[in-house]
Backbone as a ProteinNet text record, in pm:
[ID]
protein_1_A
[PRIMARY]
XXXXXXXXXXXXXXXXXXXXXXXXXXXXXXXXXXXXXXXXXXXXXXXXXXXXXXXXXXXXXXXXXXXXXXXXXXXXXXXXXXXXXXXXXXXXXXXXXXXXXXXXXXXXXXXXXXXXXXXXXXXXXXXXXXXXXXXXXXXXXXXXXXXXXXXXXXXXXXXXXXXXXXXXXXXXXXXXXXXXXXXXXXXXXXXXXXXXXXXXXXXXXXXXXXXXXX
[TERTIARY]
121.8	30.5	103.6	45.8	102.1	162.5	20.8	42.3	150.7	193.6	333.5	443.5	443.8	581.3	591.4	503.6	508	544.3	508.8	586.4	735.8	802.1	914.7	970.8	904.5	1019.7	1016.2	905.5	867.2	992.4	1004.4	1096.1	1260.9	1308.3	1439.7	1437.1	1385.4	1394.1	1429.9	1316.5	1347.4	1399.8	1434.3	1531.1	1628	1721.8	1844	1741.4	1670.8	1601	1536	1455.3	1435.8	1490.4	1577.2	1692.5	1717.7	1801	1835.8	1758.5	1591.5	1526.6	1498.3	1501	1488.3	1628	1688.5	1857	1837.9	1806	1750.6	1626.1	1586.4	1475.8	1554.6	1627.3	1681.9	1812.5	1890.7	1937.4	1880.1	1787.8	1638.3	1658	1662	1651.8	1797.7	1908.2	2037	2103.2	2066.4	2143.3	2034.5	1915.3	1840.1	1814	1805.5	1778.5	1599.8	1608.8	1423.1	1309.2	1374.7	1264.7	1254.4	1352.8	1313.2	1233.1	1258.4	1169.1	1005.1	1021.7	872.4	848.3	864.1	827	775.7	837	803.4	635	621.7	510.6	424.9	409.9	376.2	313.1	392.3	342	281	285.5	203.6	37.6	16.4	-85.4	-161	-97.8	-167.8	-236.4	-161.3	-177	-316.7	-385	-535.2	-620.5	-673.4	-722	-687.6	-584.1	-443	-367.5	-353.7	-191.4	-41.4	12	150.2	250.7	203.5	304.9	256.5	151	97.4	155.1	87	101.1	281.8	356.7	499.7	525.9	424.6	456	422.3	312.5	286.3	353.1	403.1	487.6	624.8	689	809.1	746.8	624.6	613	618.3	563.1	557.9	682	791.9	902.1	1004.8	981.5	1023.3	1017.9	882.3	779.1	796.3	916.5	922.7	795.5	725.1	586.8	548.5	579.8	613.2	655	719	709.6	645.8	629.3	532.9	475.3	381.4	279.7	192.7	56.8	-39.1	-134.5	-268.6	-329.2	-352.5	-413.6	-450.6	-358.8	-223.5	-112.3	-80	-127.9	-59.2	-204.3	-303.1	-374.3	-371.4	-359.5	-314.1	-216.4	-131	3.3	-47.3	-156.4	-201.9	-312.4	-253.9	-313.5	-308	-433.6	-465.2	-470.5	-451.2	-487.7	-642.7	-669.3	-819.5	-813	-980.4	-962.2	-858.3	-800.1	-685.2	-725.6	-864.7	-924.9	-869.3	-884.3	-842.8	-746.6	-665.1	-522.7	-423.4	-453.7	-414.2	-387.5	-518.8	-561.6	-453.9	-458.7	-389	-224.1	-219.5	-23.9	-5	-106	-70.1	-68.2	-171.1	-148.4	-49.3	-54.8	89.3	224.3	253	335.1	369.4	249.8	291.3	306	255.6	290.4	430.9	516.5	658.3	763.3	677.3	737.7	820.8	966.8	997.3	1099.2	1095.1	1191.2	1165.6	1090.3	1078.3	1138.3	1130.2	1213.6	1135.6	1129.6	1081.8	1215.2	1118.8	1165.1	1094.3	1144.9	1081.1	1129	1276.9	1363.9	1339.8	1384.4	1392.5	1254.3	1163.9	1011.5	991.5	1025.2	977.9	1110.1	1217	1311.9	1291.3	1215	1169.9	1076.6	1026	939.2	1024.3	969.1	1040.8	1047.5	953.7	925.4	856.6	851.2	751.1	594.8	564.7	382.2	367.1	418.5	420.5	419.3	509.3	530.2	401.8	395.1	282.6	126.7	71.9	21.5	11.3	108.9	109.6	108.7	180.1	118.7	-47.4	-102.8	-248.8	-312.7	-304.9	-352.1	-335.1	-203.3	-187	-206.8	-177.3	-186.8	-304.1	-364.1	-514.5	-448.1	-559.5	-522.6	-466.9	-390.6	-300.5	-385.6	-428.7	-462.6	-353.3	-379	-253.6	-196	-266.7	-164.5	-58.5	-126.4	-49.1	40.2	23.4	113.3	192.7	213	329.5	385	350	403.6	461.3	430.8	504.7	668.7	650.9	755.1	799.9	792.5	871.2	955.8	893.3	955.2	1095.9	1093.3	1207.8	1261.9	1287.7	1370.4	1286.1	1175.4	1161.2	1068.2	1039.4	892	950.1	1014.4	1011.4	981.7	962.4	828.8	726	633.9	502.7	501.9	357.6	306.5	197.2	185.4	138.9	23.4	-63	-227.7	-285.8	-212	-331.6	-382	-471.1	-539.9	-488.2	-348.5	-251	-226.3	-217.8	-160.2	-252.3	-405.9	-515.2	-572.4	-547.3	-633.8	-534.3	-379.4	-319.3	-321.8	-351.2	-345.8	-468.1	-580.7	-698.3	-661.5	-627.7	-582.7	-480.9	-393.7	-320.6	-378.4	-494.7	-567.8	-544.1	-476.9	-414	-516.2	-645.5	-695	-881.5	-948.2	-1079.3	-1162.9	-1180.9	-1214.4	-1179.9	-1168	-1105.4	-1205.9	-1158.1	-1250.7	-1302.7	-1438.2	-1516	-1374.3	-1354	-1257.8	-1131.6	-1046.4	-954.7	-929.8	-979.7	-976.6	-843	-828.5	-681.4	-687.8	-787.5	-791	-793.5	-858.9	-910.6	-699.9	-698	-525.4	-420.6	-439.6	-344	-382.8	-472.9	-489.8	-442.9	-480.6	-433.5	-265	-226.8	-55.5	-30.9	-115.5	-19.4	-67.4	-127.3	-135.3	-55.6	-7.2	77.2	218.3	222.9	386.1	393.7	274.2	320.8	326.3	268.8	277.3	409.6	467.7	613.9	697.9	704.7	790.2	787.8	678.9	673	720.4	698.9	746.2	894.5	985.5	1107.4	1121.2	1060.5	1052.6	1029	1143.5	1073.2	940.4	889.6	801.9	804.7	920.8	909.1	945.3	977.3	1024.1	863.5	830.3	690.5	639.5	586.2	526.9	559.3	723	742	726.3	719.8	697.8	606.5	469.2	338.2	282.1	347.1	316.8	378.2	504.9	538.1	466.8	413	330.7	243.3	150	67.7	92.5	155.8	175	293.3	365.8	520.8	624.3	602.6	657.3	760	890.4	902.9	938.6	829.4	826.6	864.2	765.5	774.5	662.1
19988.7	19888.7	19754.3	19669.6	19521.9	19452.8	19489.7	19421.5	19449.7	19614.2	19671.8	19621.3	19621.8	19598.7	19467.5	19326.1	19219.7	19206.1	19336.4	19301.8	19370.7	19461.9	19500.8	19350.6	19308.4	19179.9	19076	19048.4	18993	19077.5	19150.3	19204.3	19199.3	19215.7	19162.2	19050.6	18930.6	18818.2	18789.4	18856.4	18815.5	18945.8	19041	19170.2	19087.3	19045.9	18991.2	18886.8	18785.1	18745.1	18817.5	18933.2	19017.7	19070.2	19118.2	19178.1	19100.4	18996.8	18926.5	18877.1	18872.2	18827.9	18984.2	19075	19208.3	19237	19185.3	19150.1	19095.8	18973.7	18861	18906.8	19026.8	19130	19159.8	19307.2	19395.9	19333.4	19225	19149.9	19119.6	19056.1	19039.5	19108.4	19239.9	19376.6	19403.3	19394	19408	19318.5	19216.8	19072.9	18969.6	18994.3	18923.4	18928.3	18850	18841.9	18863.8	18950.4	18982.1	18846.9	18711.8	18652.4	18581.8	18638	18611.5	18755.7	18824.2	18989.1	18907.5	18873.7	18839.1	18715.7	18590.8	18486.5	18581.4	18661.7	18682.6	18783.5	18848.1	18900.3	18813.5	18658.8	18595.3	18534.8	18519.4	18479.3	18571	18733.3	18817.9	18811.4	18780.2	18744.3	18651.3	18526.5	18424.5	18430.9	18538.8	18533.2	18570.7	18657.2	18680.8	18564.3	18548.2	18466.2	18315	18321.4	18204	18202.6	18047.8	18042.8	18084	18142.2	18212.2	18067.1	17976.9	17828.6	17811.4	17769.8	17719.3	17761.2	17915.2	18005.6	17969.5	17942.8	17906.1	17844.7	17716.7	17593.7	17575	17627.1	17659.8	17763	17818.3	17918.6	17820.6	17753	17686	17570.6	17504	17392.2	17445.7	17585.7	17636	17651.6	17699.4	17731.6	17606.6	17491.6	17327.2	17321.7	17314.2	17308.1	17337.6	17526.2	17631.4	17657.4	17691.3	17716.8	17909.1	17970.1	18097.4	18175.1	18156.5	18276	18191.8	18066	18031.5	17930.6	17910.2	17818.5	17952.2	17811.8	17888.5	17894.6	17973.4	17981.6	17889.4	17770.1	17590.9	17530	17552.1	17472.1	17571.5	17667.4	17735.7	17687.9	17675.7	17660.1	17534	17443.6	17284.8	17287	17371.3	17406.6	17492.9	17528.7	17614.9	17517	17451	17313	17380.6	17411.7	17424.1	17608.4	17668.8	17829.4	17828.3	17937.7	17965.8	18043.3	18088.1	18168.1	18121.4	17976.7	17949.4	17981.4	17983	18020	18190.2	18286.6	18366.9	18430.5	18335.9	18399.1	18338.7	18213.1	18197.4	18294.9	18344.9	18455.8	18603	18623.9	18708.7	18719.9	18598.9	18553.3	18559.2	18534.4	18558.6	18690.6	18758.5	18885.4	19013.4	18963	19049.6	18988.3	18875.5	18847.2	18919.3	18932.2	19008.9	19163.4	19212.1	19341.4	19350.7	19226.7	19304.5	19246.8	19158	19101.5	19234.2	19228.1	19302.4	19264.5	19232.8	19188.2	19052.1	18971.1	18817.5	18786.8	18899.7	18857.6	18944.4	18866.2	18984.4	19112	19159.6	19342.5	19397.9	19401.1	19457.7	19540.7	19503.7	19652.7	19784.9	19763.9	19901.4	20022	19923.2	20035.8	20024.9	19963.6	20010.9	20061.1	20080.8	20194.3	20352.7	20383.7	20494.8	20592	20499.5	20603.3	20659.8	20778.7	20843.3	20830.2	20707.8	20712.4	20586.9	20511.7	20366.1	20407.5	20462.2	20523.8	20535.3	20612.7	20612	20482.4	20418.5	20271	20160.8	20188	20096.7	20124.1	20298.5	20298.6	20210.6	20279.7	20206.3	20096	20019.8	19849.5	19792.5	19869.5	19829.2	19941.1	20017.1	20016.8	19943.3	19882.8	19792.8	19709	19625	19456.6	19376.8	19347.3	19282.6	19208.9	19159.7	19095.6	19167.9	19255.2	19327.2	19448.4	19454.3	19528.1	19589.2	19735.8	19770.3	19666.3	19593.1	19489.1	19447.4	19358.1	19226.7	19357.1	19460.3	19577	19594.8	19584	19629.9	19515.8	19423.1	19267.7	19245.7	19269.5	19243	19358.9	19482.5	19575	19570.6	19487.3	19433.5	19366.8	19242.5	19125.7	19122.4	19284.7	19261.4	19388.7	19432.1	19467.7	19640.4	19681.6	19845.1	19858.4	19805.8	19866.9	19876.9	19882.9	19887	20050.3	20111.7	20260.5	20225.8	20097.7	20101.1	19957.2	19951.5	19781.1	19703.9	19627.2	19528.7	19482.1	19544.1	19505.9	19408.6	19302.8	19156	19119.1	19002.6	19001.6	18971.9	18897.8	18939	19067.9	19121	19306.4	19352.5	19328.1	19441.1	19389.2	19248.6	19203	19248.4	19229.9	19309.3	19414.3	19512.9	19677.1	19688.9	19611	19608.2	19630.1	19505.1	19451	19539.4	19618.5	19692.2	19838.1	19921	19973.4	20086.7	20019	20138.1	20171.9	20109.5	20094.6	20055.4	20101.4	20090.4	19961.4	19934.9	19793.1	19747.8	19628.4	19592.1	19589.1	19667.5	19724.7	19615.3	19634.8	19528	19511.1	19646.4	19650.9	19741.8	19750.7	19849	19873	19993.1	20070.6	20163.5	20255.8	20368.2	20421.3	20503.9	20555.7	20581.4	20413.9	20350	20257.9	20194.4	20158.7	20255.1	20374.1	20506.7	20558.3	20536.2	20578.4	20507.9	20384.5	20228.4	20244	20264.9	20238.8	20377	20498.3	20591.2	20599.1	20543.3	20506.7	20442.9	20298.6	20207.7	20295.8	20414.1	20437.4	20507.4	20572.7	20651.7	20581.9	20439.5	20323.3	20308.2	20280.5	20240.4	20344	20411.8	20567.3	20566.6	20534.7	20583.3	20477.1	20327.7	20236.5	20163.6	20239.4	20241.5	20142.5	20080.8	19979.3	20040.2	20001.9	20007.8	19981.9	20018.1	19959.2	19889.3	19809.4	19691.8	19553.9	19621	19536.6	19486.7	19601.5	19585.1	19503.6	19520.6	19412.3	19252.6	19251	19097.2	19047	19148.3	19099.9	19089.1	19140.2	19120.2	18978.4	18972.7	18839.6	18742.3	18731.2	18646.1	18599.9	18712.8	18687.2	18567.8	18616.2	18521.3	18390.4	18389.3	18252	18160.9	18225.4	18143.8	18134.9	18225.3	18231.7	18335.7	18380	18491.7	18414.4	18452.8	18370.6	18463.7	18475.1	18592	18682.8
8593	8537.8	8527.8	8589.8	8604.9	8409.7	8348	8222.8	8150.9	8174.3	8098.2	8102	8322.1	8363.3	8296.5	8310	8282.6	8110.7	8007.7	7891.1	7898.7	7941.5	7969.6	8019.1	8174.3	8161.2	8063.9	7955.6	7868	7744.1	7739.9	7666.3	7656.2	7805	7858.8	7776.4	7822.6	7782.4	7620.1	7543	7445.2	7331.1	7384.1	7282.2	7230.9	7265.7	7170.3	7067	7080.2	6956.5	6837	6932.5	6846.6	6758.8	6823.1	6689.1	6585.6	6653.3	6509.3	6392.7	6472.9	6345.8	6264.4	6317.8	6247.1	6143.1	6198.8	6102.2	6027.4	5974.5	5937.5	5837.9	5839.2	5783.5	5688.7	5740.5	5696.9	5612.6	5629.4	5520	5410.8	5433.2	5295.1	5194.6	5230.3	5160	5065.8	5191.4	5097.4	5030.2	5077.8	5010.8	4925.9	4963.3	4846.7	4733	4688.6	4522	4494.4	4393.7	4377.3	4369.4	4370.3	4371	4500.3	4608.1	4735.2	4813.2	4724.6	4773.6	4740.9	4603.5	4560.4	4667.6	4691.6	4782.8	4940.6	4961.6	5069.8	5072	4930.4	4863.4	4889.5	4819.3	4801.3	4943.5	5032.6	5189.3	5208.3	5221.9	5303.4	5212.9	5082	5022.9	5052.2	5088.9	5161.7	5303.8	5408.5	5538.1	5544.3	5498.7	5584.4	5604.5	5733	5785.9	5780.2	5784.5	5765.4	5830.1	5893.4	5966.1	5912.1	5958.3	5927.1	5860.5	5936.7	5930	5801.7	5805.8	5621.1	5549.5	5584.4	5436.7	5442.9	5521	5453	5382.4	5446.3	5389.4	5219.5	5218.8	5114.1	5029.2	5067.4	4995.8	4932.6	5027.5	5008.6	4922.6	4914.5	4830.8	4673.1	4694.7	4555.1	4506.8	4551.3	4527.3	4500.6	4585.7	4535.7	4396.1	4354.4	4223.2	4111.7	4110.4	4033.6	3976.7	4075.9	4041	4024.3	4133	4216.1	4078.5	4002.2	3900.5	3745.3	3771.7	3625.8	3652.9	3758.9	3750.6	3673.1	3677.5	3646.8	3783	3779.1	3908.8	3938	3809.1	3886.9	3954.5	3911.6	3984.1	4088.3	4135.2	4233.4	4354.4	4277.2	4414.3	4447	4354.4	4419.5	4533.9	4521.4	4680.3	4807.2	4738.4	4882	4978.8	5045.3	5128.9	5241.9	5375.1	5468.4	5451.8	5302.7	5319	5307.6	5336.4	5335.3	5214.4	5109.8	4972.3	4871.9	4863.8	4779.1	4637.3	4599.1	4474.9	4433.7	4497.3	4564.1	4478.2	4600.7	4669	4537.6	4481	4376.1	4230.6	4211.1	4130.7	4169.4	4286.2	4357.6	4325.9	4317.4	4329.5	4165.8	4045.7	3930	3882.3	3948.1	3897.7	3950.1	4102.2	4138.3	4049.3	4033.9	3912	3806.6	3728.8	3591.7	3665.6	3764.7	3754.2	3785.6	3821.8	3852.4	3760.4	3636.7	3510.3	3460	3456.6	3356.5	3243.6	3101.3	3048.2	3069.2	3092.1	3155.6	3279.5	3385.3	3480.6	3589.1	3747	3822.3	3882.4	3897	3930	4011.7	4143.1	4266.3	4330.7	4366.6	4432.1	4404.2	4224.1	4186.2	4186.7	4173.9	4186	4300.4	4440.1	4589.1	4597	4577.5	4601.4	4539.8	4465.8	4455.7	4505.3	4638	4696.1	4853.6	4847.5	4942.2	5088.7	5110.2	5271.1	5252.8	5377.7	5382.8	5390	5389.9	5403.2	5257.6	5207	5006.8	4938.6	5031.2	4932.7	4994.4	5140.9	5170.2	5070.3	5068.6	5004.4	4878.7	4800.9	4648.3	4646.2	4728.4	4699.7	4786.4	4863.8	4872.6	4743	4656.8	4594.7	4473.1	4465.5	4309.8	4333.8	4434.6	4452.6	4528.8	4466.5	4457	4632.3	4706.8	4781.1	4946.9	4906.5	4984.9	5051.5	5206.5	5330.9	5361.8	5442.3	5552	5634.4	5641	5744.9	5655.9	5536.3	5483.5	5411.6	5348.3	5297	5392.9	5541.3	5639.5	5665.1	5650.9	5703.9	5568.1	5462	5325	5351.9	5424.8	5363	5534.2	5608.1	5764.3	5718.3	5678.2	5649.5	5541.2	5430.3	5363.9	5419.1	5546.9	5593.6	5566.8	5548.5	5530.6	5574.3	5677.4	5748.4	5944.3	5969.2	6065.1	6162.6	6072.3	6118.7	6106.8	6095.3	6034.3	6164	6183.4	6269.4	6181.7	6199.5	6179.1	6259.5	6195.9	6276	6264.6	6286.9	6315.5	6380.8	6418.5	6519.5	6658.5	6658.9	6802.3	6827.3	6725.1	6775.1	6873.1	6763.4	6803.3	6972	6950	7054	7205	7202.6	7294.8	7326.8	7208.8	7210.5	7320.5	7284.9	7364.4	7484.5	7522.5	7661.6	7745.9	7703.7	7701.2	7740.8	7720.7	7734.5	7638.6	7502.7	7418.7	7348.3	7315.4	7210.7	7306.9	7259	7362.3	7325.9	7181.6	7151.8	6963.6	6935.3	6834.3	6773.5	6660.6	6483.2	6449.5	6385.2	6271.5	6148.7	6109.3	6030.9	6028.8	5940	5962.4	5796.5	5778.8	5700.1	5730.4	5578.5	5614.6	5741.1	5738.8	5875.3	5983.1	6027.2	6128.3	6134	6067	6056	6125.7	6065.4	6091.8	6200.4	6244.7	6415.8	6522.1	6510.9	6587.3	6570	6462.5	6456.7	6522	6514.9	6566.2	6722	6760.9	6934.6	6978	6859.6	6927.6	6922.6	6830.3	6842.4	6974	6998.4	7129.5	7227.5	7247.9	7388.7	7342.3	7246.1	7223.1	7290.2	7264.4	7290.3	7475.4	7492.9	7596.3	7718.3	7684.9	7738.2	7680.7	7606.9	7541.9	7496.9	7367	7317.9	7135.4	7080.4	6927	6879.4	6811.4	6704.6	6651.3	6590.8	6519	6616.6	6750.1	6833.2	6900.3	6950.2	7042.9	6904.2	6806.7	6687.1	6760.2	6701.5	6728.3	6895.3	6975	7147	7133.4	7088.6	7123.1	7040.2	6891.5	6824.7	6911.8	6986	7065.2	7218.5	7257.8	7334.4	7320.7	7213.4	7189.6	7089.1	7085.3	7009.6	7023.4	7124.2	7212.2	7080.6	6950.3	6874.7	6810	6768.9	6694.7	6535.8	6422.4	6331.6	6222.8	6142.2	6000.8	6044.9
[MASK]
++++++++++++++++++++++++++++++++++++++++++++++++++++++++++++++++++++++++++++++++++++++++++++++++++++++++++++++++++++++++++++++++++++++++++++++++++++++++++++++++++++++++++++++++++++++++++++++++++++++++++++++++++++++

């Protein structure tokens, strides 16, 4: 199939980038401090139906501000400039807050280090955290270095998977189930065209957007 071979050489090209931004992950995890675990929370909350760039930008204006662990929702949505739902997503970013308040301080490591596997932990945070889909739940636990068994179904993924002929046509929605089927097709195109999973993720987002970003 033309489209494969053409991501394999699409892949040559850019594997050594890959990695390092997956390094660049997985550092997150061992060397960060919990309120860069939370900022990065904070971006995957913003992303639905949002540019990835914004939602940075906005993420980093908040963090200028010292807004990110004590604004309030009015001053947090004044920083969310060019997000979509900032009414929202604002609401969203205060209340995942207090849930990881502990002692006046956030605390995130230690309660996603207690689950036994990334599927347990993805669960538990789309069921606690307002806001949070299987996607933005795998793009939240990629990004600090513990998802790289899990993909990231956005609309670059799905619309390649399409194209790709992994996938027959892209969901109204993606529900658990409808999620857990799509990712476990893409692991077997992975497997089978010798390409990670967290790698094929960032090749296919690069595809489409001439980018490897967050």
């Amino acid at each position: 199939m033309d489209s494969v071979k053409q991501l394999k050489n699409l892949y040559r090209l850019k594997r050594g980038e890959i990695k390092l931004r997956l390094g660049d992950f997985r550092k997150l995890w061992s060397q960060g401090g919990e309120e860069e675990i939370f900022t990065e929370l904070i971006f995957c909350i913003l992303t639905p139906q949002a540019k990835a760039k914004f939602c940075w930008d906005s993420v980093t204006k908040l963090g200028k501000k010292n807004l990110l662990l004590k604004g309030s929702a009015g001053q947090i949505r004044e920083c969310l400039t060019n997000v979509r739902f900032r009414n929202k997503k604002s609401a969203y970013i205060t209340e995942a807050r207090r849930l990881f308040i502990n002692n006046g301080r956030i605390s995130i490591k230690p309660l996603l280090s207690k689950f036994n596997n990334v599927q347990e932990c993805r669960e538990w945070l789309v069921r606690n955290i307002k806001g949070l889909g299987y996607k933005e739940a795998s793009h939240f636990l990629r990004n600090i270095g513990l998802g790289e068994k899990i993909a990231i179904l956005d609309r670059h993924i799905v619309r390649n998977l399409k194209k790709l002929g992994i996938i027959d046509e892209i969901p109204k929605s993606l529900g658990r189930r409808k999620y857990r089927q799509i990712e476990e097709d893409m692991k077997e195109f992975a497997d089978e065209i010798d390409i990670p999973l967290s790698h094929l993720d960032l090749l296919l987002w690069y595809k489409e957007t001439g980018e490897i970003f967050k």
